[in-house]
ZADO-1210 file (C-alpha; in nm, 4 decimals, padded with zeros to 6 digits):
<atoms>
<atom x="00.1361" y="-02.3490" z="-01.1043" code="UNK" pos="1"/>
<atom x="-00.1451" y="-02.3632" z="-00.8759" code="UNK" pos="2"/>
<atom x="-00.4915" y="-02.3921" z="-00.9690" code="UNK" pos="3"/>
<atom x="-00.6466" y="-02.0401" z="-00.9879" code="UNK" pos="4"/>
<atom x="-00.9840" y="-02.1851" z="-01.0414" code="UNK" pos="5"/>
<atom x="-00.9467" y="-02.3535" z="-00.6952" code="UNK" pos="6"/>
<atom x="-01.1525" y="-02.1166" z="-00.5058" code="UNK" pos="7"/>
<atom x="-01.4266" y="-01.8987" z="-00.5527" code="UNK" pos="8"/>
<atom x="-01.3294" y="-01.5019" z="-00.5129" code="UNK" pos="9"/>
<atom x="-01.4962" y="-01.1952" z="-00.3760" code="UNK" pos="10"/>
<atom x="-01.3363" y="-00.8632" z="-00.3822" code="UNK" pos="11"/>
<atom x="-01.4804" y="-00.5294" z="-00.2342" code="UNK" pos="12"/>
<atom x="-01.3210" y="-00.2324" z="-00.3269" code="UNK" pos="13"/>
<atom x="-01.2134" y="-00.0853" z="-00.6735" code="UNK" pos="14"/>
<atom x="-00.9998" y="00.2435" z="-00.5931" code="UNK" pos="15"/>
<atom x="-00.6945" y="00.2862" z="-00.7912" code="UNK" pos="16"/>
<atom x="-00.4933" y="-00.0031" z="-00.5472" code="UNK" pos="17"/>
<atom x="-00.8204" y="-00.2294" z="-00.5415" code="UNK" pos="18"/>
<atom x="-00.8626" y="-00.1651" z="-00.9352" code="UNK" pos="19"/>
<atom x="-00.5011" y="-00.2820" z="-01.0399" code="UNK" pos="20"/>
<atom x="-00.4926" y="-00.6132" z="-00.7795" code="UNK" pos="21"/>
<atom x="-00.8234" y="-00.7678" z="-00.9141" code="UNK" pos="22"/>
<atom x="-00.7313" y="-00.7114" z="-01.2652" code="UNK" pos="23"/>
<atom x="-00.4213" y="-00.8781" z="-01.2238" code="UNK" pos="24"/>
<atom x="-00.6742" y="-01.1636" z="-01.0457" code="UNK" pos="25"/>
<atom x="-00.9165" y="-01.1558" z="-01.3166" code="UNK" pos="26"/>
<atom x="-00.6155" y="-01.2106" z="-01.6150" code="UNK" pos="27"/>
<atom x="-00.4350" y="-01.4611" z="-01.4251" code="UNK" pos="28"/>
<atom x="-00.7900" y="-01.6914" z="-01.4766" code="UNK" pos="29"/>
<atom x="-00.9330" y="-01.6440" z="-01.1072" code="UNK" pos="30"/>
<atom x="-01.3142" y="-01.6856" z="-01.0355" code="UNK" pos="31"/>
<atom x="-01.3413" y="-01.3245" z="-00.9198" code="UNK" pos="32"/>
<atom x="-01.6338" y="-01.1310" z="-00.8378" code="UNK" pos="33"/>
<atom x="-01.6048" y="-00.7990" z="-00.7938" code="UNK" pos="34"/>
<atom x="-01.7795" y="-00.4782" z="-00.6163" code="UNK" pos="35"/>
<atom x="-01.7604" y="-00.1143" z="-00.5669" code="UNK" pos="36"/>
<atom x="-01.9670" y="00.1272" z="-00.4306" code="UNK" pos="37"/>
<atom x="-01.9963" y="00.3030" z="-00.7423" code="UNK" pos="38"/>
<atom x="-02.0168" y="-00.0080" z="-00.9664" code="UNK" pos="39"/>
<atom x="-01.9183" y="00.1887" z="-01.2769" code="UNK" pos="40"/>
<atom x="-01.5384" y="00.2126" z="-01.1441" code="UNK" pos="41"/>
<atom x="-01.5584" y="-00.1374" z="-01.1357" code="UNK" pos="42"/>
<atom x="-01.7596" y="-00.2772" z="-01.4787" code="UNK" pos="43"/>
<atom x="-01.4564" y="-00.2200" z="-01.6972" code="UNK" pos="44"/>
<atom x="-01.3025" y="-00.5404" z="-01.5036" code="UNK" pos="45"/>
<atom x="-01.5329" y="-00.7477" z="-01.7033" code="UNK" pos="46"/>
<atom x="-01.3400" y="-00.7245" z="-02.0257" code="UNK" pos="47"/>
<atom x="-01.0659" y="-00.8846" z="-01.8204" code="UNK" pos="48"/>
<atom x="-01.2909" y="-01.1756" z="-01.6837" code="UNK" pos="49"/>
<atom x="-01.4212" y="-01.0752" z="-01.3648" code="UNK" pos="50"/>
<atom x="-01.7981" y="-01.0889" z="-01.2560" code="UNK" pos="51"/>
<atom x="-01.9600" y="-00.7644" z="-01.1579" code="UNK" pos="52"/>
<atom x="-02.2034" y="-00.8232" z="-00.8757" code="UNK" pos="53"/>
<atom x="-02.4658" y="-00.5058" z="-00.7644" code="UNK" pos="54"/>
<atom x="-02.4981" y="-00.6737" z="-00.3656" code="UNK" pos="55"/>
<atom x="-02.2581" y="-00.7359" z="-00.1203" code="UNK" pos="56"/>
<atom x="-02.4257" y="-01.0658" z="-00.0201" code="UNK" pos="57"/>
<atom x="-02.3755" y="-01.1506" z="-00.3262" code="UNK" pos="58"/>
<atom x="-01.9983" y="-01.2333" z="-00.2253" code="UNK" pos="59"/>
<atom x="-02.1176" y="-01.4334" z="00.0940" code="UNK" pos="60"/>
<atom x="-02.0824" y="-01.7781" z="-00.1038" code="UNK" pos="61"/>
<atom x="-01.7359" y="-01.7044" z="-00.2190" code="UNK" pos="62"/>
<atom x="-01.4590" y="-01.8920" z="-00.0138" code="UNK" pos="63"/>
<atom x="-01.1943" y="-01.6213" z="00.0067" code="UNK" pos="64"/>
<atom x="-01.3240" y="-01.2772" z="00.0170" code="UNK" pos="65"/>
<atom x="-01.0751" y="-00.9620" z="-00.0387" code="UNK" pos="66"/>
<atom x="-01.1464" y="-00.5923" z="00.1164" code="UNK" pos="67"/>
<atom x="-00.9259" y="-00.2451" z="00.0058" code="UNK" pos="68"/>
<atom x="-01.1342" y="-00.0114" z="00.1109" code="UNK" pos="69"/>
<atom x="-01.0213" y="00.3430" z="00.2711" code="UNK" pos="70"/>
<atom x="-01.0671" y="00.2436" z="00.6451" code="UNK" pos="71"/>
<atom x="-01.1734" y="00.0400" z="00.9313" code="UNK" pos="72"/>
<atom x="-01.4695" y="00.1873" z="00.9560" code="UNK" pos="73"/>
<atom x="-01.5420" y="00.1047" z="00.5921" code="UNK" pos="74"/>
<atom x="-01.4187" y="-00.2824" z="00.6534" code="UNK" pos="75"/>
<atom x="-01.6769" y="-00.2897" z="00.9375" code="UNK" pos="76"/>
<atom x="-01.9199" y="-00.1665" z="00.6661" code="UNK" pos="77"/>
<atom x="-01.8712" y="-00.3720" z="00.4158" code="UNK" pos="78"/>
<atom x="-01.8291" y="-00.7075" z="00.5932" code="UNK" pos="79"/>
<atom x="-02.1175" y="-00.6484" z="00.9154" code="UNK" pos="80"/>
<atom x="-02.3007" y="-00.3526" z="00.7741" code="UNK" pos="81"/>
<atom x="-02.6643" y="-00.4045" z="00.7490" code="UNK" pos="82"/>
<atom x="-02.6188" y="-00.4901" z="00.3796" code="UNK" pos="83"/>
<atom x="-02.2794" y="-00.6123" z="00.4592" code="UNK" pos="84"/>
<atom x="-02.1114" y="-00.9375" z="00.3124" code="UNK" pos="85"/>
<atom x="-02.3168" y="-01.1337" z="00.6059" code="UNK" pos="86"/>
<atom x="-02.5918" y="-00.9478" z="00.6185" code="UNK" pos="87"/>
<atom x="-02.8192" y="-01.2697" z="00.5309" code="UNK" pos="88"/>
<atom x="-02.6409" y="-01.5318" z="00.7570" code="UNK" pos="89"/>
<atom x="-02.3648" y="-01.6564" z="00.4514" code="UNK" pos="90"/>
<atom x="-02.0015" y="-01.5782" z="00.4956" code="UNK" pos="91"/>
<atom x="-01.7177" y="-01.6231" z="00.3139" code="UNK" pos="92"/>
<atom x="-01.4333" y="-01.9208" z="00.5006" code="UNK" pos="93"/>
<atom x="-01.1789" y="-01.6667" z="00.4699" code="UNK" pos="94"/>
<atom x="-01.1531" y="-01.2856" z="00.4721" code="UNK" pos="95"/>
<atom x="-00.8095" y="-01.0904" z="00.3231" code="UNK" pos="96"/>
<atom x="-00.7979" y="-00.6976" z="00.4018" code="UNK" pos="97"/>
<atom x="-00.5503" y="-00.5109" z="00.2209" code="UNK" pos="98"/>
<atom x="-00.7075" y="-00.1805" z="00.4098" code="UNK" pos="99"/>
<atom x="-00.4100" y="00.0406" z="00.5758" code="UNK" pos="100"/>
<atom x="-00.5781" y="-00.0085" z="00.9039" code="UNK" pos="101"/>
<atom x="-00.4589" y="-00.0038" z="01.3102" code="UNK" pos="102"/>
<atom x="-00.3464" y="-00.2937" z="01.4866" code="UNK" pos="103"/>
<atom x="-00.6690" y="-00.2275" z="01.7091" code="UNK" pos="104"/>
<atom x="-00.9460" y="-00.2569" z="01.4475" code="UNK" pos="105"/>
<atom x="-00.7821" y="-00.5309" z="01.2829" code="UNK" pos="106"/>
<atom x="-00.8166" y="-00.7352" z="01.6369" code="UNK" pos="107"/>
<atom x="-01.1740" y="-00.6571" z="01.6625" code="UNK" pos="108"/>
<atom x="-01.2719" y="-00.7611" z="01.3126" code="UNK" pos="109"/>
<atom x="-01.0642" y="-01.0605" z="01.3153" code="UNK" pos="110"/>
<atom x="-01.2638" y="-01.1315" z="01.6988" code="UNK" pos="111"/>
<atom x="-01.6257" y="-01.0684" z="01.4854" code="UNK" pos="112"/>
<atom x="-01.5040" y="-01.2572" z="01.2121" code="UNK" pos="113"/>
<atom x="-01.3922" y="-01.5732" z="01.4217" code="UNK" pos="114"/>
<atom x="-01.7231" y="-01.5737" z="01.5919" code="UNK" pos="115"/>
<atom x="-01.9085" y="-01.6764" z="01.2512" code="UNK" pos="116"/>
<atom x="-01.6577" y="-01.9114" z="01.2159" code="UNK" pos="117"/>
<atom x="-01.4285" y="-01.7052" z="00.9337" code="UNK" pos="118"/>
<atom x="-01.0476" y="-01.6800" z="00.9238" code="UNK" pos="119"/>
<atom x="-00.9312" y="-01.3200" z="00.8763" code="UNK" pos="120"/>
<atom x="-00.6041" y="-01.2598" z="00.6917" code="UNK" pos="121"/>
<atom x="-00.4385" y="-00.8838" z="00.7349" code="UNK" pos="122"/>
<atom x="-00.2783" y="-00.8547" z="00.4235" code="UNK" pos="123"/>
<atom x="-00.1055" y="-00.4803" z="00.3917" code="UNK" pos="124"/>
<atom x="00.0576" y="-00.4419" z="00.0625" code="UNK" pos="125"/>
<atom x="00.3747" y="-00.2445" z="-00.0302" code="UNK" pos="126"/>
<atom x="00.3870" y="-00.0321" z="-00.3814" code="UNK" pos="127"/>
<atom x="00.1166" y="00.1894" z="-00.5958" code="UNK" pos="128"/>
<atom x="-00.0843" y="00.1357" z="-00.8674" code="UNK" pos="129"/>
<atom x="00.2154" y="00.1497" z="-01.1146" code="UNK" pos="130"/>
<atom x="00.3982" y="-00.0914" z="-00.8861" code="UNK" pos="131"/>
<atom x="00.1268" y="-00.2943" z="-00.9232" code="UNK" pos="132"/>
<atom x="00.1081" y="-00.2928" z="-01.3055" code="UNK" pos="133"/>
<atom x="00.4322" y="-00.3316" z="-01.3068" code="UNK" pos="134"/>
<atom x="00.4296" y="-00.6767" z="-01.1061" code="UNK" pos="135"/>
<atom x="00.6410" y="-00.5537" z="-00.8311" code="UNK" pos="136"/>
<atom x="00.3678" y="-00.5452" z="-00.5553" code="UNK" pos="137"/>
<atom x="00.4511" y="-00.7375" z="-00.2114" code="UNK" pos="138"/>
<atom x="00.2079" y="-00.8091" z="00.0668" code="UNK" pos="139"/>
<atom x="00.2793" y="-00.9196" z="00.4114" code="UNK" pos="140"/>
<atom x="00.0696" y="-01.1281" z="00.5760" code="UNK" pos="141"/>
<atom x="-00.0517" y="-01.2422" z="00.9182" code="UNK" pos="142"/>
<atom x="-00.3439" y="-01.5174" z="01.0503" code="UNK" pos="143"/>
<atom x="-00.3683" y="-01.8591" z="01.0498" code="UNK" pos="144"/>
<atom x="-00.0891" y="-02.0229" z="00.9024" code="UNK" pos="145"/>
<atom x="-00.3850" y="-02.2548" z="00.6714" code="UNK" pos="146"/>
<atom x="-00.5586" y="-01.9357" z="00.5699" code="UNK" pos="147"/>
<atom x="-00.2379" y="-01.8176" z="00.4404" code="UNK" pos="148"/>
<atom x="-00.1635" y="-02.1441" z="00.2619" code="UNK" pos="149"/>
<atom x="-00.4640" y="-02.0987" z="00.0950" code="UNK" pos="150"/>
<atom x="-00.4571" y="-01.7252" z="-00.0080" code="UNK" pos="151"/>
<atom x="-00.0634" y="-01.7725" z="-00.1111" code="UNK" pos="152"/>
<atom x="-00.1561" y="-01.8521" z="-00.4800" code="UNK" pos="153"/>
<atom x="-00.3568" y="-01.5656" z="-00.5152" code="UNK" pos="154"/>
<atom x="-00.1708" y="-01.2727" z="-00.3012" code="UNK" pos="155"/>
<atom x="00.1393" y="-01.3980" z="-00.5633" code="UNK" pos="156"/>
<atom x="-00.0579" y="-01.3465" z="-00.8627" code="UNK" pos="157"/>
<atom x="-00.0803" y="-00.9665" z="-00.7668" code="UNK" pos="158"/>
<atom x="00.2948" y="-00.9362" z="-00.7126" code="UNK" pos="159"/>
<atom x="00.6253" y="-01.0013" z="-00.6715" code="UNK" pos="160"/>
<atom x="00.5874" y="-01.1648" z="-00.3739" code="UNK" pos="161"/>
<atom x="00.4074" y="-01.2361" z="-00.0349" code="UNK" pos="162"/>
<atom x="00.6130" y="-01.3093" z="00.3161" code="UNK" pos="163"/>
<atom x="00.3748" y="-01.4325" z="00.6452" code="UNK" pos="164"/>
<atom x="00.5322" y="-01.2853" z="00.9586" code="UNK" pos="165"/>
<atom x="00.3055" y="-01.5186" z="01.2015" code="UNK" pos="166"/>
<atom x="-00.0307" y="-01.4747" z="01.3471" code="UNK" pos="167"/>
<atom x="-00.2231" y="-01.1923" z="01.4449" code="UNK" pos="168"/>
<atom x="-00.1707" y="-00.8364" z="01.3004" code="UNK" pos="169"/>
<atom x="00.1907" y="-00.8513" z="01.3101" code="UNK" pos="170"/>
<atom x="00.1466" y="-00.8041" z="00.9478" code="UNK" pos="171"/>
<atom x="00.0204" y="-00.4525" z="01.0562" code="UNK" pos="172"/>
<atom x="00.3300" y="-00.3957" z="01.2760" code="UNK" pos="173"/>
<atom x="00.5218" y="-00.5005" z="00.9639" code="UNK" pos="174"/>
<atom x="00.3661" y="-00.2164" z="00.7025" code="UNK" pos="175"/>
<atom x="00.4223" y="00.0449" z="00.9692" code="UNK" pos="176"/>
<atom x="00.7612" y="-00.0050" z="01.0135" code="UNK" pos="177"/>
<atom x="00.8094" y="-00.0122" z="00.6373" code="UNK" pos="178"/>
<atom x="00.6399" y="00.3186" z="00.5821" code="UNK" pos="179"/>
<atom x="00.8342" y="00.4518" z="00.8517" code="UNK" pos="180"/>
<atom x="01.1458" y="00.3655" z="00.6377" code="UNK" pos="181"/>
<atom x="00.9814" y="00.5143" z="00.3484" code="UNK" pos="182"/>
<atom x="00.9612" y="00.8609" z="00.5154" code="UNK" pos="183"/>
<atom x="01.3516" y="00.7969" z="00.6526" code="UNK" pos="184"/>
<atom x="01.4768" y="00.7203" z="00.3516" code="UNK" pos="185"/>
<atom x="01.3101" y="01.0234" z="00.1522" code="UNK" pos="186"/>
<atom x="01.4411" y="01.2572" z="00.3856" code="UNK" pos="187"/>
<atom x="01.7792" y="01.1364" z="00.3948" code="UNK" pos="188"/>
<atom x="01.7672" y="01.1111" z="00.0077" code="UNK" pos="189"/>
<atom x="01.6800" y="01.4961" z="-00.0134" code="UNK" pos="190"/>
<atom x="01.9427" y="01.6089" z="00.1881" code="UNK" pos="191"/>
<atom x="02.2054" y="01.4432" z="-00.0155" code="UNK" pos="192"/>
<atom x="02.0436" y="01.5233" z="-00.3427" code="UNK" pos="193"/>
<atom x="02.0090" y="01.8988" z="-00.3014" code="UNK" pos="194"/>
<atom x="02.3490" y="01.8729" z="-00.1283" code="UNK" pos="195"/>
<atom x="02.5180" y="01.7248" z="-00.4593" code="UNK" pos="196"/>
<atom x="02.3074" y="02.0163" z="-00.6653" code="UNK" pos="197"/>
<atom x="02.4861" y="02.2849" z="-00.4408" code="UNK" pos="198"/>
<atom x="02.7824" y="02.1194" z="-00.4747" code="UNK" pos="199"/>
<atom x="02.7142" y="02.1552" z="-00.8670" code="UNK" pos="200"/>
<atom x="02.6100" y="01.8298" z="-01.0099" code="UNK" pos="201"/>
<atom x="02.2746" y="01.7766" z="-01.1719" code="UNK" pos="202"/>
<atom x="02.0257" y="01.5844" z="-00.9711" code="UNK" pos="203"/>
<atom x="01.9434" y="01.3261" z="-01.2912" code="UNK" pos="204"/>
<atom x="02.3408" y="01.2502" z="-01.2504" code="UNK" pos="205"/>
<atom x="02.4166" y="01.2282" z="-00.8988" code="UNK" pos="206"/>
<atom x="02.0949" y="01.0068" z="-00.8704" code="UNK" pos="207"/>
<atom x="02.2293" y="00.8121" z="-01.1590" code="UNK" pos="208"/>
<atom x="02.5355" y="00.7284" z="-00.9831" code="UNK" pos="209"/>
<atom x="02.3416" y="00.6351" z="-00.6767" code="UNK" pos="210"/>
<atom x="02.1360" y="00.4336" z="-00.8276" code="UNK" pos="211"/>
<atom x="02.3751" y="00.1961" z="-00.9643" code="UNK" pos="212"/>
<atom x="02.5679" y="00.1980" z="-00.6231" code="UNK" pos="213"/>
<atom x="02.4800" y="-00.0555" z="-00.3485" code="UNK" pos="214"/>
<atom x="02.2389" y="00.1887" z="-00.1990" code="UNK" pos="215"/>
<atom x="02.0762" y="00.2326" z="-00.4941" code="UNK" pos="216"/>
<atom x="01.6958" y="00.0625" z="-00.4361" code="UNK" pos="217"/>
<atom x="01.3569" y="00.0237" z="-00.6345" code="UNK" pos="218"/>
<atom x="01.2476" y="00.2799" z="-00.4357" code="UNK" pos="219"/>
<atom x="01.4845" y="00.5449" z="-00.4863" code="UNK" pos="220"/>
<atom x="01.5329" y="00.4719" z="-00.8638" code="UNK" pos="221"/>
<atom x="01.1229" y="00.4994" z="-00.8320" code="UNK" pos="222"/>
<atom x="01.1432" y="00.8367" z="-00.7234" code="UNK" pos="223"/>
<atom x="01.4257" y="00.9516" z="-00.9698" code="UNK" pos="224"/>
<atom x="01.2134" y="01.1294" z="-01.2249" code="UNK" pos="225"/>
<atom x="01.0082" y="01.3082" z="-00.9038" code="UNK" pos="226"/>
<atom x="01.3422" y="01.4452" z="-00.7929" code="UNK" pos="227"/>
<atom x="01.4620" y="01.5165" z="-01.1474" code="UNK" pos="228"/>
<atom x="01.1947" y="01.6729" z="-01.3104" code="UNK" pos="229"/>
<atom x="01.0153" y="01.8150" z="-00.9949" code="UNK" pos="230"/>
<atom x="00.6827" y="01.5931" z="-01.1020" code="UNK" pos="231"/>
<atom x="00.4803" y="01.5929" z="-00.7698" code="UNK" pos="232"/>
<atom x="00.1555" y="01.4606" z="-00.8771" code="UNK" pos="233"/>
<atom x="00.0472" y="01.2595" z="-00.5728" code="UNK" pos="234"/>
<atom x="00.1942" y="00.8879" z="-00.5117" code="UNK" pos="235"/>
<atom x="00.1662" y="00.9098" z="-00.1344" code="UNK" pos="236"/>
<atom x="00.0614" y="01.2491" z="00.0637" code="UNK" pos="237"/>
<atom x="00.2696" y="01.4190" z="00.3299" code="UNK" pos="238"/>
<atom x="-00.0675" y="01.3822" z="00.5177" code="UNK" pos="239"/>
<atom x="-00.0953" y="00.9820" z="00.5574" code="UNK" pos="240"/>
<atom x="00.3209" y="00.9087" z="00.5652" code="UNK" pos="241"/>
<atom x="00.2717" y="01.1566" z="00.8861" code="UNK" pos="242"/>
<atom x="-00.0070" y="00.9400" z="01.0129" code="UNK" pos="243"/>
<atom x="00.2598" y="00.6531" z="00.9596" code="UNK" pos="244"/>
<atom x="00.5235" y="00.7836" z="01.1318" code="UNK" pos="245"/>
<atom x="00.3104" y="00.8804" z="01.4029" code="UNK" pos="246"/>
<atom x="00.1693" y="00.4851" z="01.4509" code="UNK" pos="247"/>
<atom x="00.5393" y="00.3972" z="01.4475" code="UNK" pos="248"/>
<atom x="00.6389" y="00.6242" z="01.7221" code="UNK" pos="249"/>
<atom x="00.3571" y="00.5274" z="01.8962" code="UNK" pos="250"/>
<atom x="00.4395" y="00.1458" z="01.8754" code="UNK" pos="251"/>
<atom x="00.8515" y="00.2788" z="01.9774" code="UNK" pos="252"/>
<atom x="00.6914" y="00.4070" z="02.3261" code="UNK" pos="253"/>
<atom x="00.4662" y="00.1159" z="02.3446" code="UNK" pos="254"/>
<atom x="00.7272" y="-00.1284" z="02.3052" code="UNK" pos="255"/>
<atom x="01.0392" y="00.0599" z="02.4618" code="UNK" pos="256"/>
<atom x="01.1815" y="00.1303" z="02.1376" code="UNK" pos="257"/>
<atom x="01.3871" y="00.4807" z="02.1133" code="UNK" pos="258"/>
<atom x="01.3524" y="00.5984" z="01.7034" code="UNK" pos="259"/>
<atom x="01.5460" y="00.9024" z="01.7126" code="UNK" pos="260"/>
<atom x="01.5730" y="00.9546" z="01.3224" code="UNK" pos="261"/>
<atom x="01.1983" y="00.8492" z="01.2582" code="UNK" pos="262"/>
<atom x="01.1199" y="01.1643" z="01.5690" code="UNK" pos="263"/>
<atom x="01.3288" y="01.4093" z="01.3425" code="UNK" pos="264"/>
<atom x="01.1920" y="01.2756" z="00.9850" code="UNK" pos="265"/>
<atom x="00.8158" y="01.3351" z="01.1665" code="UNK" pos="266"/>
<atom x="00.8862" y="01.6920" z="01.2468" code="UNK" pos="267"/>
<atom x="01.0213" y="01.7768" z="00.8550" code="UNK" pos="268"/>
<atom x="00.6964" y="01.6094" z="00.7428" code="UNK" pos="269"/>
<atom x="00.5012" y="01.7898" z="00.9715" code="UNK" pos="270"/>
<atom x="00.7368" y="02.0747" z="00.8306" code="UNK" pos="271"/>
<atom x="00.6205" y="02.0225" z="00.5453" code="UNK" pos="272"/>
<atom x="00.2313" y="02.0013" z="00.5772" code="UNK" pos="273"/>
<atom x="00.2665" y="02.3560" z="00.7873" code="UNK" pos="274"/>
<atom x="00.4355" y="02.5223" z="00.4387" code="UNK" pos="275"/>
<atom x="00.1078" y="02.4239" z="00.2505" code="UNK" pos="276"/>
<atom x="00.2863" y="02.1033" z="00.0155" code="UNK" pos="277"/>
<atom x="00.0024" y="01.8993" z="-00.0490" code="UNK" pos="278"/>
<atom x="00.1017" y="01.7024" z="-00.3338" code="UNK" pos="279"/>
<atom x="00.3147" y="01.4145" z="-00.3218" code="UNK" pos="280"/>
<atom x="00.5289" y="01.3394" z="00.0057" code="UNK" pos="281"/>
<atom x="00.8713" y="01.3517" z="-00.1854" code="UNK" pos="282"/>
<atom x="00.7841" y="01.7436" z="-00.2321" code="UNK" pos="283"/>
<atom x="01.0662" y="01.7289" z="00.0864" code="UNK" pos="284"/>
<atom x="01.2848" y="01.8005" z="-00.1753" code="UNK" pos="285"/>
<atom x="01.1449" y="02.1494" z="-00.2316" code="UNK" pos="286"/>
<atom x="01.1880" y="02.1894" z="00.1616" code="UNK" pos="287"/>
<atom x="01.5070" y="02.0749" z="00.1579" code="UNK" pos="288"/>
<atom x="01.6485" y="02.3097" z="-00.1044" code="UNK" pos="289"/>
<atom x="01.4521" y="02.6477" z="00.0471" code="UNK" pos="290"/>
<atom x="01.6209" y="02.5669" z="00.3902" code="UNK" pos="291"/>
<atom x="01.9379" y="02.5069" z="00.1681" code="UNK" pos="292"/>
<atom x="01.9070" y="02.8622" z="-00.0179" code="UNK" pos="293"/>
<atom x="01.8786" y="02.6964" z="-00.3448" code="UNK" pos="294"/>
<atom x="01.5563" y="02.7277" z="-00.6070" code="UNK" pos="295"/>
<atom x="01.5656" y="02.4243" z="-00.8066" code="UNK" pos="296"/>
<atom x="01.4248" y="02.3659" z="-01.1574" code="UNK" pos="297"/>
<atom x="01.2795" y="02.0561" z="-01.3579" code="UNK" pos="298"/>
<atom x="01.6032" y="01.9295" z="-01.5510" code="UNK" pos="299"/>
<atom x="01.3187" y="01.7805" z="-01.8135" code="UNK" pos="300"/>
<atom x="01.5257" y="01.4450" z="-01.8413" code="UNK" pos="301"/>
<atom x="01.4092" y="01.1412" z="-01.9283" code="UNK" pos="302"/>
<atom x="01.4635" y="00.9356" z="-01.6796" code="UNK" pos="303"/>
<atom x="01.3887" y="00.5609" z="-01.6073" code="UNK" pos="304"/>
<atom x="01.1739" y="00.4989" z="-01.2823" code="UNK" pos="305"/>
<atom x="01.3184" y="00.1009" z="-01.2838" code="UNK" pos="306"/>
<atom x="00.9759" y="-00.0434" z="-01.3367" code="UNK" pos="307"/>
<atom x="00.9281" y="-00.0718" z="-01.7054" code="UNK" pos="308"/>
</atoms>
């Protein structure tokens, strides 16, 4: 087990994602430091052993600091701002963003970052909150191959598991091709459901069977109780898997890749937005059985979602 006492931590950002990751730091015995912009989101982290700081400078003598924030823009903040991380001359040796960001704005932070001599790890991660509670998080990760030898320890205390794909932000190429998979798979996993309904099964026991099949997945066991007891509340919104798709189709054109299913999956999501669904992105399933003639009902089963 490696020393989590090793290096001094910083993290900046305590939204539902940020919240669950540092408290998993904090209880695995990290020195972790913690901020948010509203610091009361972040002070119940204390009863699990993390420091509450008020200033962002006052992360600029950690070694490692982590951002998971909402965007680039707030990354730039945060780190360069005028009461940024390095707003008095100290920096942290490494920086880890977890931030969904582009491939662009990673490059220019990681440029900025370089110049005052800091490593910059891009770090997306792969799961919710629950998935996170859960300790079935994964993270890719991409930068220098020592700055990921030194993060390792930490990025596997959140989860289940960390991969580095090589330098750069290939780990941002990496999360958008996953996400595009995520928006693939949902679709296809709609059709067949409300297929199996018309057909006259019950959703709970058609995605039973699938679930225990070789295509079963922790994703679509994950979603089971969505599909089953139409339960929408918002894990992921038809608004940012479009954004998603569309960074993946852009990277297809840029790279000469054709992604024929991901172009149809985009226009049902888009689909989907136009009807007014604005809870959770699975709500394809509603889609799905209007275009199919069907109105479907909660089955109120209790079903596993294959974290617990």
């Amino acid at each position: 087990m490696a020393n989590m006492k090793q290096h001094k931590l910083g993290w900046i950002g305590i939204g539902r994602m940020g919240y669950a990751m540092a408290e998993r730091l904090a209880r695995a015995g990290c020195d972790i430091s913690v901020w948010n912009r509203t610091r009361a989101k972040a002070e119940p982290l204390a009863k699990s052993g993390a420091k509450v700081v008020d200033a962002l400078t006052d992360l600029a003598d950690c070694d490692i600091v982590f951002t998971m924030v909402s965007t680039g823009k707030d990354v730039k903040e945060v780190l360069f701002g005028p009461n940024g991380v390095m707003s008095k001359g100290k920096a942290p040796k490494i920086v880890v963003d977890s931030t969904s960001i582009s491939l662009e704005e990673s490059a220019e932070i990681r440029e900025k970052l370089a110049k005052q001599g800091v490593k910059l790890l891009a770090s997306p991660v792969s799961g919710n909150a629950k998935v996170i509670k859960a300790g079935k998080l994964t993270v890719v990760a991409s930068g220098p191959k020592d700055a990921f030898d030194a993060v390792a320890p930490y990025l596997e205390a959140i989860g289940q598991g960390v991969s580095y794909v090589g330098d750069g932000e290939l780990s941002r190429i990496a999360k958008i091709c996953h996400n595009v998979m995520l928006g693939v798979v949902i679709q296809n996993l709609c059709e067949i459901t409300v297929l199996a309904e018309k057909a006259g099964m019950k959703r709970h026991a058609f995605l039973d069977f699938l679930n225990k099949s070789v295509m079963g997945s922790m994703f679509t066991r994950y979603k089971t109780p969505a599909l089953t007891n139409l339960d929408f509340h918002v894990t992921f919104t038809a608004e940012l898997l479009r954004k998603d798709i569309d960074l993946g189709l852009a990277a297809g054109r840029q790279f000469g890749v054709p992604m024929p299913t991901t172009s149809i999956t985009r226009d049902m999501v888009q689909t989907l937005i136009g009807h007014g669904y604005d809870q959770d992105f699975s709500q394809l399933l509603l889609l799905q059985a209007e275009a199919s003639g069907i109105d479907l009902k909660p089955e109120n089963v209790q079903v596993g979602d294959g974290l617990s």
